[in-house]
N, C-alpha and C positions, 0 to 999 in steps of 0.2 A: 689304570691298565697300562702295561707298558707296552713299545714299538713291537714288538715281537709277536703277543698278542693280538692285538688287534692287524694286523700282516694276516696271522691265521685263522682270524673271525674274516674278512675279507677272501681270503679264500675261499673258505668251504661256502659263505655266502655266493660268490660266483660260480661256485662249480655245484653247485647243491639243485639247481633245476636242470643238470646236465641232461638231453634228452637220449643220448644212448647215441652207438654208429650207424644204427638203420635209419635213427632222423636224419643224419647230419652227410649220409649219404642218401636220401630222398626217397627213402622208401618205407612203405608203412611198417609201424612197430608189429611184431607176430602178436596174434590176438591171443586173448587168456586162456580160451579155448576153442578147441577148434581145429582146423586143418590151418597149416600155414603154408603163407603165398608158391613159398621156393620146395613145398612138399610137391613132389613128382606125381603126374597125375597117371591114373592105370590106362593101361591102355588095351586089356584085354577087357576088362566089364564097364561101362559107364550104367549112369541113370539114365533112364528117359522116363517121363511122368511119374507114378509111382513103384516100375520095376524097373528090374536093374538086369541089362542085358548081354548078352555076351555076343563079343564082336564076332570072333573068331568065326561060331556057327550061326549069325546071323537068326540069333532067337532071346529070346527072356530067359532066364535063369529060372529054375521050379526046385525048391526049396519044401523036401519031403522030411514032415515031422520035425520043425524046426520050435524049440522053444524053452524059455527062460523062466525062470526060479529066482528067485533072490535066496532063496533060504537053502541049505544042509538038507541031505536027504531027510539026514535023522531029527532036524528040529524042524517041529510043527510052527504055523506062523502063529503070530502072536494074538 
């Protein structure tokens, strides 16, 4: 191998577990998934146990005929 080479095995060796700007400024990496830290949090509905309340009128949220399908009108599930 000549000087030049191994210069640039040395490199990318050094720099190859670079942990990113958020480590190296002290704060945790954003998770895979998920809500991230610096996402703005609501300020008109939070949780509280398992509903989710609205500040504003000082009640729980009521959620008429809410509901989910994975599938296409038109394809029946499997």
């Amino acid at each position: 191998m000549n000087a030049f080479t191994t210069v640039c095995l040395w490199i990318l060796i050094l720099l190859a577990p670079f942990p990113g700007l958020e480590a190296l400024a002290g704060e945790d990496p954003p998770p895979a998934a998920g809500i991230s830290k610096l996402t703005p949090a609501l300020q008109r509905y939070v949780v509280r146990g398992w509903q989710i309340f609205d500040v504003k009128k000082q009640k729980p949220l009521f959620f008429k005929g809410m509901g989910y399908s994975p599938y296409l009108s038109h394809d029946p599930p499997p």
